[in-house]
SERO-4910 file (N, C-alpha, C, O; in steps of 0.05 Angstrom, whole numbers):
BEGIN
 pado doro    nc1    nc2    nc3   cac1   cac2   cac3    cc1    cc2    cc3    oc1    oc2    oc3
  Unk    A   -662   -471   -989   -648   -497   -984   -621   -492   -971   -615   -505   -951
  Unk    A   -605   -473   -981   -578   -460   -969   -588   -457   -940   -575   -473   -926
  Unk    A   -605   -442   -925   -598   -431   -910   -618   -446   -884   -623   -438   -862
  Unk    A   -625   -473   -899   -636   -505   -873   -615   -515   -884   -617   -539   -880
  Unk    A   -592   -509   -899   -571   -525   -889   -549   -521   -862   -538   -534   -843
  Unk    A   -551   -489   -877   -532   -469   -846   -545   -475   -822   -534   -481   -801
  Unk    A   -574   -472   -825   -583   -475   -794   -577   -498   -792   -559   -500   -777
  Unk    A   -585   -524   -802   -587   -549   -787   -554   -556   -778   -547   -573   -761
  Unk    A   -532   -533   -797   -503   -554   -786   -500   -528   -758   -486   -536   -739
  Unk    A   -509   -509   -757   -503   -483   -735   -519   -508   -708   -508   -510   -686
  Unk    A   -538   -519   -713   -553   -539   -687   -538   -559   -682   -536   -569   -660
  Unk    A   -523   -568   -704   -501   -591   -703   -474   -587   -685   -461   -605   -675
  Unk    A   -468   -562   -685   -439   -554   -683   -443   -562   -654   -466   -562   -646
  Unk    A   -420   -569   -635   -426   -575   -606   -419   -557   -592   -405   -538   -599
  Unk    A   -430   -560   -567   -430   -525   -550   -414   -528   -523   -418   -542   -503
  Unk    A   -399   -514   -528   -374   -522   -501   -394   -511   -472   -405   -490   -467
  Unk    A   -391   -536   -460   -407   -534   -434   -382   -534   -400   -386   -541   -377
  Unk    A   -351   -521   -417   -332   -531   -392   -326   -498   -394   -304   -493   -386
  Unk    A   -339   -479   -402   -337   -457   -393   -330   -451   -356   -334   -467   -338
  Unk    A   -317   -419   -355   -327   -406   -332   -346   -405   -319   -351   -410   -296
  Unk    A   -362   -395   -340   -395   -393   -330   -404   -421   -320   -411   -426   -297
  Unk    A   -402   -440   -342   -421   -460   -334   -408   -477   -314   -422   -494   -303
  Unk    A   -376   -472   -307   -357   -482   -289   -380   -473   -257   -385   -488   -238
  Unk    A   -387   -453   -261   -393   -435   -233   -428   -445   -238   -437   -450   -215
  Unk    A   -442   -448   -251   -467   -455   -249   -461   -490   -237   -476   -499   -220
  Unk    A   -444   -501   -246   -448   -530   -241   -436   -532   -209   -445   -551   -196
  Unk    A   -421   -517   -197   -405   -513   -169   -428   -502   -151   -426   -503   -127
  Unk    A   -449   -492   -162   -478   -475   -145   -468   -460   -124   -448   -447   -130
  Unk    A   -478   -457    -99   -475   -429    -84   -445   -427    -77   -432   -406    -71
  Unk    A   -437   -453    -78   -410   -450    -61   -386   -442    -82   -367   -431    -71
  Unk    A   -385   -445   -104   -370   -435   -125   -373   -404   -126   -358   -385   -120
  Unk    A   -396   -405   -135   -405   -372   -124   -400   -361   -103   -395   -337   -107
  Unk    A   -400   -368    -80   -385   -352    -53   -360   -347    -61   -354   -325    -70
  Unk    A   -343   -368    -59   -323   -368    -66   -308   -348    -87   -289   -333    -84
  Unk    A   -324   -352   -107   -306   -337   -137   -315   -304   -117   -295   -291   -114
  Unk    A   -339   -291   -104   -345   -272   -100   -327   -274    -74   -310   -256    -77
  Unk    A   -323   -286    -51   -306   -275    -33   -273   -262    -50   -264   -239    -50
  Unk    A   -263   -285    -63   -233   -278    -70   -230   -248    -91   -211   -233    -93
  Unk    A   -263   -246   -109   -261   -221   -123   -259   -196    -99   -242   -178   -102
  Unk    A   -278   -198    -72   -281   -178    -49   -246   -165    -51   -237   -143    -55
  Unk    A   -231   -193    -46   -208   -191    -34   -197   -185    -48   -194   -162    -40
  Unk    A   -178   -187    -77   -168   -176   -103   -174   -149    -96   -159   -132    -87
  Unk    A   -202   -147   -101   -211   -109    -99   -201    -92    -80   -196    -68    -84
  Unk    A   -199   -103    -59   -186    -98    -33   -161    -84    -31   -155    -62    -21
  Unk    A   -141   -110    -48   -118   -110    -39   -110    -87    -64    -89    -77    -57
  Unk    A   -118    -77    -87   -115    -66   -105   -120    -35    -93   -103    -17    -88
  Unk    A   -137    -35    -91   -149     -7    -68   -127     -7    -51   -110     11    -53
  Unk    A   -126    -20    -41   -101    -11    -13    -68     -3    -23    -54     15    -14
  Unk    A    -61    -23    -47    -44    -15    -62    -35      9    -71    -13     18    -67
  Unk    A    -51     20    -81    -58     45   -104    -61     59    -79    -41     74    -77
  Unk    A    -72     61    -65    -79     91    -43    -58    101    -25    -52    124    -18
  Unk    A    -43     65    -16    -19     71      5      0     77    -19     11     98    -14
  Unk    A      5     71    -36     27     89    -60     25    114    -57     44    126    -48
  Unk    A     -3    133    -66     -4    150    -73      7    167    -51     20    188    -55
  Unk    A      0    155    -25      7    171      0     34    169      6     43    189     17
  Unk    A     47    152      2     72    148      4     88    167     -6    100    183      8
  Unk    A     90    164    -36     89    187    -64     87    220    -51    105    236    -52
  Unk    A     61    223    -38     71    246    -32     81    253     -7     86    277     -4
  Unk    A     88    232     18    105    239     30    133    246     21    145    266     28
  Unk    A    143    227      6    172    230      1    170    256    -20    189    272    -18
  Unk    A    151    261    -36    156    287    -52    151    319    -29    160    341    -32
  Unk    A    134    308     -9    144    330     14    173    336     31    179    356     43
  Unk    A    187    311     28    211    308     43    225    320     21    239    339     30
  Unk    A    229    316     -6    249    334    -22    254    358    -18    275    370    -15
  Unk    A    218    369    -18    215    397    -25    222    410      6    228    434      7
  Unk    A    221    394     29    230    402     60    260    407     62    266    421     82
  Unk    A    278    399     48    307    395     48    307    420     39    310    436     58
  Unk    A    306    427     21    309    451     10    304    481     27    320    496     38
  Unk    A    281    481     24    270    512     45    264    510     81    267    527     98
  Unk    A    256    490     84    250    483    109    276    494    132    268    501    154
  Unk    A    296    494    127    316    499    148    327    518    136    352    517    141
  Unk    A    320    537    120    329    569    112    310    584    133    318    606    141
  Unk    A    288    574    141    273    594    162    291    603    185    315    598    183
  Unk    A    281    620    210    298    625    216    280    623    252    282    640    270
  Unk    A    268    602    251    253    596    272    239    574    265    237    572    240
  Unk    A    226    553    278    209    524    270    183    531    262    171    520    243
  Unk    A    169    555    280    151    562    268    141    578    244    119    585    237
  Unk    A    161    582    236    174    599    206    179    580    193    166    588    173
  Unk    A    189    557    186    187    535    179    164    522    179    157    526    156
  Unk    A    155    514    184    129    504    183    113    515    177    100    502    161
  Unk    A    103    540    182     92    559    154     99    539    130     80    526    123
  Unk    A    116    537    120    119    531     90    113    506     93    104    501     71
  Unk    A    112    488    104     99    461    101     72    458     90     62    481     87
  Unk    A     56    439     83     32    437     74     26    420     99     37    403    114
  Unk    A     -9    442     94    -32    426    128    -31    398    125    -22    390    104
  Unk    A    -40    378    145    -39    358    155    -23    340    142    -32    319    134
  Unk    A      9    350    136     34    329    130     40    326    150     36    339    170
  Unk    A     58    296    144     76    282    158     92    289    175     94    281    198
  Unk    A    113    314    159    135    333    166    119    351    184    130    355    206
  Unk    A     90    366    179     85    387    195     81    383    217     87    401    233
  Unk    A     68    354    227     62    341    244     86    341    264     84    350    286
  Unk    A    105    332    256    127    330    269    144    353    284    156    353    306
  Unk    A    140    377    262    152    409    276    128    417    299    130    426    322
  Unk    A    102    408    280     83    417    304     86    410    332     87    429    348
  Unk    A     88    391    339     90    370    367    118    376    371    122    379    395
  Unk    A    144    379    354    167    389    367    162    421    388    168    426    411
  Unk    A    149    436    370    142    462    383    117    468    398    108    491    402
  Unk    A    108    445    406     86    437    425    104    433    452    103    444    474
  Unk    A    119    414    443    138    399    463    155    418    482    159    417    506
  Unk    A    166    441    460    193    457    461    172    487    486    179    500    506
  Unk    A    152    487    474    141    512    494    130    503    522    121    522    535
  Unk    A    129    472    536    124    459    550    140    441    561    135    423    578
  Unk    A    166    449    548    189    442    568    205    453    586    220    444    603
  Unk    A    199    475    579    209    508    602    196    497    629    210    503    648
  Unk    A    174    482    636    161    470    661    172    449    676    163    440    698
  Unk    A    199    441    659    205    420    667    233    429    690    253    440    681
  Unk    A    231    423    715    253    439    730    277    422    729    298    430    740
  Unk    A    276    398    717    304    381    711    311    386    677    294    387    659
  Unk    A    333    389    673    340    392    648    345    364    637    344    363    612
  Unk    A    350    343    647    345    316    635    321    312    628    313    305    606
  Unk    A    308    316    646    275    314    646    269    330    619    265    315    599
  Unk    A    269    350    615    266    373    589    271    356    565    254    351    548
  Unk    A    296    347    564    304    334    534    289    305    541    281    295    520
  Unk    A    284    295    557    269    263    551    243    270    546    230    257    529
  Unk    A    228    295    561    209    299    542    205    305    520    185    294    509
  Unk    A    221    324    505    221    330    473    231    307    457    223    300    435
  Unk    A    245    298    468    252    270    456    227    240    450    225    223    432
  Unk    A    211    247    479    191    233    475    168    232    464    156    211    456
  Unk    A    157    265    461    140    267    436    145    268    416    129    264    398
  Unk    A    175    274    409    176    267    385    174    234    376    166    228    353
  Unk    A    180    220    388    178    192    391    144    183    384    137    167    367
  Unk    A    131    193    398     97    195    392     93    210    371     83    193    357
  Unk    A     93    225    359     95    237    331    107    217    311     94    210    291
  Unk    A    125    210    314    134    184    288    117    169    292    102    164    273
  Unk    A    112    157    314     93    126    316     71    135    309     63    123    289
  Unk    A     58    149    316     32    159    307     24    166    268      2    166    257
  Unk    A     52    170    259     54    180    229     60    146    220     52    139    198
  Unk    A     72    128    235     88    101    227     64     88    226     59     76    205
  Unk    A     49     88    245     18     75    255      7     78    221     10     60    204
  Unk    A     -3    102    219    -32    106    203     -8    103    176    -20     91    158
  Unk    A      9    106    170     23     87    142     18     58    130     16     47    108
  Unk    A     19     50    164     18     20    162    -11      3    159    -17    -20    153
  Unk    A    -23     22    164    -61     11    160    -68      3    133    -62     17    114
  Unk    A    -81    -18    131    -90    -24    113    -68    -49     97    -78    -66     81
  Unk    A    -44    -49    103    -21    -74    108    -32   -107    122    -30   -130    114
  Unk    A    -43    -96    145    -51   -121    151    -69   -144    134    -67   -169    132
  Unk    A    -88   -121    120   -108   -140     91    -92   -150     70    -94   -171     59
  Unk    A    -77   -134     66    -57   -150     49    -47   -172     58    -50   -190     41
  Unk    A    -37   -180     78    -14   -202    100    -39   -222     98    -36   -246     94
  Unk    A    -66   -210    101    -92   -242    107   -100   -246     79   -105   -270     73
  Unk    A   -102   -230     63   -105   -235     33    -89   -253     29    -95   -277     27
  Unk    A    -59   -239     25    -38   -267     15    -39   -290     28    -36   -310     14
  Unk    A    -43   -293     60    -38   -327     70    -69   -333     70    -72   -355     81
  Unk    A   -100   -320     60   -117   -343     66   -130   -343     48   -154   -348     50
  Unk    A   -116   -334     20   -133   -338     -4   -131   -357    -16   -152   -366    -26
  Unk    A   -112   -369    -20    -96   -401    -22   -117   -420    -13   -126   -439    -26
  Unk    A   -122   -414      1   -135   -428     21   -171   -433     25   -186   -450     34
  Unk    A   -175   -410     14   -210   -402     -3   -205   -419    -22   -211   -443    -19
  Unk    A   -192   -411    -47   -188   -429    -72   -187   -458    -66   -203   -474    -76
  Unk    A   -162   -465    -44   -174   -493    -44   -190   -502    -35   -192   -526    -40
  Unk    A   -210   -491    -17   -234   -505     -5   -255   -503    -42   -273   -519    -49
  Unk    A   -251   -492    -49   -272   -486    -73   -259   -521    -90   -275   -535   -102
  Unk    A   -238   -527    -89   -215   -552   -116   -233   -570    -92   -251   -584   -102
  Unk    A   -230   -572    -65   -240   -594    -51   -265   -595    -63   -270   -615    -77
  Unk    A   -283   -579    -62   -315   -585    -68   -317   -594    -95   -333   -612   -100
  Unk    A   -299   -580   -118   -298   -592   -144   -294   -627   -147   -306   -645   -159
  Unk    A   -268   -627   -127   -264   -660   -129   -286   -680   -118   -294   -701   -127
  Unk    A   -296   -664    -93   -314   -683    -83   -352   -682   -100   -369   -698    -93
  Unk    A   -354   -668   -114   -371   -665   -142   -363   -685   -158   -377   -705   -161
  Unk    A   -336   -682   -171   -330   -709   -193   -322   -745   -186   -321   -764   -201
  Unk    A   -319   -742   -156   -323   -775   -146   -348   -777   -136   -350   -796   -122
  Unk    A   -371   -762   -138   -399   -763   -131   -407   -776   -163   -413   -799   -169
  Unk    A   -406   -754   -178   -408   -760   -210   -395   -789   -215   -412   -803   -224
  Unk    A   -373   -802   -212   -360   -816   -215   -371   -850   -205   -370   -872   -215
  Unk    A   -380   -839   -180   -399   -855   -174   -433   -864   -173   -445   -883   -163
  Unk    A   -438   -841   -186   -462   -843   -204   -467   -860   -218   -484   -877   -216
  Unk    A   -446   -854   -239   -444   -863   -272   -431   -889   -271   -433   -904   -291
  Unk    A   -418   -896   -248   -406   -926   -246   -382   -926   -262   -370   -948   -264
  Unk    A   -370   -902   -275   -342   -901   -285   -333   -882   -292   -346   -863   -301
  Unk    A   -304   -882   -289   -292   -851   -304   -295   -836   -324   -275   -823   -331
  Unk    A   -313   -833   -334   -319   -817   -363   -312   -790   -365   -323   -774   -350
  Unk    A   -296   -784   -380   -285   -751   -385   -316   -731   -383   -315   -711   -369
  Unk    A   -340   -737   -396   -360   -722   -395   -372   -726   -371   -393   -713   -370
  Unk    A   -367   -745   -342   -380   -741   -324   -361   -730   -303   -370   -727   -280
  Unk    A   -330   -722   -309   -315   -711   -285   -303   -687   -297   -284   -677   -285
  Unk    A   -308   -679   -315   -289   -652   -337   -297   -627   -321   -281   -610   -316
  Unk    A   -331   -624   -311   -336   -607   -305   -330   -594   -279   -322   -571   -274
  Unk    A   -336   -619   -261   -325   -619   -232   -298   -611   -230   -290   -592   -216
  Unk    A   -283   -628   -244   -247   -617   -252   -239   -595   -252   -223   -585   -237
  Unk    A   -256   -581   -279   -249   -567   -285   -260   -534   -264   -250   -512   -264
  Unk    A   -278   -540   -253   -280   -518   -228   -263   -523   -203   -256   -506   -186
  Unk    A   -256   -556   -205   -235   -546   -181   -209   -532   -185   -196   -520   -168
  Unk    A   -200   -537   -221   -169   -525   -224   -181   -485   -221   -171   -466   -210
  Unk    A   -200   -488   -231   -210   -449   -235   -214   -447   -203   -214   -423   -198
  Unk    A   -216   -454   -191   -213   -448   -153   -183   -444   -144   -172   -426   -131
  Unk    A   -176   -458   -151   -142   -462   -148   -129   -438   -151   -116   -424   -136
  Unk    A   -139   -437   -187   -118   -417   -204   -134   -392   -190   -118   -376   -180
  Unk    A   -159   -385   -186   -163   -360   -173   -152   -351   -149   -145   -327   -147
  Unk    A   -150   -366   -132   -132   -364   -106   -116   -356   -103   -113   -340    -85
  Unk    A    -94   -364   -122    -65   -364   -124    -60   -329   -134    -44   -312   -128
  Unk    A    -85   -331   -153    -89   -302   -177    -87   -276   -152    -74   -256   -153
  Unk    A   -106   -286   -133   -109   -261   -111    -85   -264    -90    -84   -244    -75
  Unk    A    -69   -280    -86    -55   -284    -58    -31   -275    -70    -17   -263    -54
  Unk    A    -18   -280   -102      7   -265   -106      6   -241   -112     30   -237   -111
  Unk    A     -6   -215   -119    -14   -193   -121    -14   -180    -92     -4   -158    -86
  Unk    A    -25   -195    -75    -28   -183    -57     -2   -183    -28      1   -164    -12
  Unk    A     13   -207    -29     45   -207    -17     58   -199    -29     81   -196    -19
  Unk    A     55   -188    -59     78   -174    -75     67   -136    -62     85   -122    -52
  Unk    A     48   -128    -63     37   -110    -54     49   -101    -30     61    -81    -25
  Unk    A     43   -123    -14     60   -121     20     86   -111     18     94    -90     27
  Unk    A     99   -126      5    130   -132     12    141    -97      7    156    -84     22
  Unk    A    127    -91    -19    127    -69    -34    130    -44    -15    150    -29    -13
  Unk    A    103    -41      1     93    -24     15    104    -20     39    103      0     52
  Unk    A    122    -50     49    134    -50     71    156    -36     65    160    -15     77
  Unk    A    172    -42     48    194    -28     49    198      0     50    218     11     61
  Unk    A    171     16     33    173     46     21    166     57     45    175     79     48
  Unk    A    151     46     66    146     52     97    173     53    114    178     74    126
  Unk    A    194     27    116    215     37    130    230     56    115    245     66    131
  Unk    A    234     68     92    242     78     83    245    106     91    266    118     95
  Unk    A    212    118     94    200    139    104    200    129    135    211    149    145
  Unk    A    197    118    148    204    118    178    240    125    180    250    137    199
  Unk    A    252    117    162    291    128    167    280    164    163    282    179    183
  Unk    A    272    171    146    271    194    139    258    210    154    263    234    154
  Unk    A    238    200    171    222    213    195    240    215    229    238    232    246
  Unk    A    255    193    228    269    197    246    293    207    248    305    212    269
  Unk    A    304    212    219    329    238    218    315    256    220    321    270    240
  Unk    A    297    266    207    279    301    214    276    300    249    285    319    262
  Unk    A    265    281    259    261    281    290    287    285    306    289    293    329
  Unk    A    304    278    291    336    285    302    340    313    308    339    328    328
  Unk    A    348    315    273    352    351    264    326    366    285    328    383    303
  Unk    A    311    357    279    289    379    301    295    385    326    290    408    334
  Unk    A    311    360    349    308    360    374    332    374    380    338    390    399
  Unk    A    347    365    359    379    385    362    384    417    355    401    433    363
  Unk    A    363    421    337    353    449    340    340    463    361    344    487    363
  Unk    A    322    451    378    311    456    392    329    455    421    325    472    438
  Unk    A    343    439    424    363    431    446    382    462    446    392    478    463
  Unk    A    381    460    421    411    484    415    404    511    403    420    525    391
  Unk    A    382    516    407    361    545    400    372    561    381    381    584    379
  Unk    A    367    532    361    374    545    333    403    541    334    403    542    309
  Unk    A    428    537    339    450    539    329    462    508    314    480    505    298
  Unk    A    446    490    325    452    464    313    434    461    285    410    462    291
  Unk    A    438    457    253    417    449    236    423    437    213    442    448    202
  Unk    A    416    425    204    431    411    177    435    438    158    425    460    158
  Unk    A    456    426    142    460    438    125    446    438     96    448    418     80
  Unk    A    432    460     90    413    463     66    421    460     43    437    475     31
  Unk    A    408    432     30    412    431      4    398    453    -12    378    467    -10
  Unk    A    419    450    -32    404    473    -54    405    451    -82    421    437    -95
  Unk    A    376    462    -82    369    438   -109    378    456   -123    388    478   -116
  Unk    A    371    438   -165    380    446   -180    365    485   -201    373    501   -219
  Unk    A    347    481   -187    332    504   -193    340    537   -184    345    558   -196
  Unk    A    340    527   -155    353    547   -138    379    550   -158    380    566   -176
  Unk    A    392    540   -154    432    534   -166    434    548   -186    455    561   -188
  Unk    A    411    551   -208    412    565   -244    410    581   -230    430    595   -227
  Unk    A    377    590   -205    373    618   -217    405    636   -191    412    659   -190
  Unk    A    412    617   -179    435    641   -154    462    650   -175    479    668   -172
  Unk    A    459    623   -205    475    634   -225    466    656   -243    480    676   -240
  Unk    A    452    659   -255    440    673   -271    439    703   -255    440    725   -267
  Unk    A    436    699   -230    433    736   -218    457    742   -218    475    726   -215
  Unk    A    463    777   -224    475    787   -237    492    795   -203    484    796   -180
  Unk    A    525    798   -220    541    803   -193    542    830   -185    549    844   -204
  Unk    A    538    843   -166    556    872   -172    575    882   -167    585    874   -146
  Unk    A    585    896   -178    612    890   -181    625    914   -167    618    932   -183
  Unk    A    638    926   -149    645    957   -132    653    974   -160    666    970   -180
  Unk    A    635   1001   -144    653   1024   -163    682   1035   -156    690   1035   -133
  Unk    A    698   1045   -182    718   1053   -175    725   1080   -154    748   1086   -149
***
């Protein structure tokens, strides 16, 4: 007897039909495009996020570790030895000393420095270029996701004045559902388009950042190269180096 009471009140209890799910079953293919284009794009812009960081990340952790040893060499190609294959920085010595053994051809000495000057110029843009890829999805994410979402709130509304005029009147149970998939179109939109201009803005910046830093190395390079070796920044010495040049022992002259 207990347990046709549980069942009959468990059949009684009412069953929320303004779900997600049943939000997206009652919207049919076009809710479903929708919720699946803006997920495409989220995924997207997250991926692009995370990857241009990571690369970013280790450019600038190559530019630390370049300050340090990179201009103790005692030649560019001695230098660049210590770089790691296909960096940013290596890229840049490379094409300087591409430039520098292919400007001896040049029988004007203006001519000589506008060339080294100029590949190095194509070496940044070329490193500035492939930074910047993958920026533009972000820029169409943020302005046309807004804009997905609301075509999805339009089709919701125009569902609940269909309903509305069905039923011959406003009844909360004949427009709740329609409603309520057009606000979940909305709010998804918005969900993907601020993630993804905060992403931009982000990524733009840590890019000029590393473009200042690419074009002082392209400096220091051309002025070394101009001045065969006598022009070069002056070498920081991190804090590692600093203990151990303390820690070695002095010697001291015999009497």
């Amino acid at each position: 007897m207990v347990f046709e009471l549980l069942a009959a009140a468990g059949n009684a209890a009412p069953q929320n039909k303004f779900g997600f799910a049943e939000a997206l079953e009652q919207g049919g293919f076009i809710a479903y495009a929708t919720v699946i284009i803006l997920g495409i794009m989220s995924f997207g812009s997250f991926f692009i996020l995370f990857t241009k960081w990571f690369e970013q990340q280790k450019i600038l952790r190559q530019h630390r570790e370049l300050r340090s040893g990179f201009w103790r060499a005692n030649s560019l190609k001695e230098g660049a030895a210590k770089l790691e294959k296909n960096s940013a920085w290596r890229q840049v010595v490379d094409d300087g000393v591409a430039a520098e053994e292919a400007h001896g051809k040049m029988a004007d000495a203006l001519e000589a420095h506008d060339w080294l000057h100029g590949s190095l110029a194509r070496s940044e843009a070329s490193i500035n270029a492939r930074l910047a890829s993958g920026l533009p999805f972000l820029a169409t994410v943020g302005a046309t996701s807004p804009f997905i979402g609301l075509f999805g709130t339009v089709v919701g509304i125009y569902r609940a004045l269909i309903a509305i005029g069905i039923a011959g009147s406003a009844s909360i149970d004949k427009v709740a559902g329609p409603v309520g998939e057009a606000l979940i179109m909305t709010a998804l939109g918005l969900l993907v388009a601020v993630p993804a201009v905060l992403a931009y803005n982000y990524l733009q910046a840590r890019n000029k950042r590393i473009a200042e830093l690419l074009s002082g190395f392209s400096t220091d390079v051309l002025a070394y190269i101009n001045s065969r070796g006598a022009v070069r920044p002056a070498v920081v010495t991190t804090p590692a180096s600093a203990q151990k040049a303390a820690a070695a022992p002095v010697a001291t002259p015999k009497p």
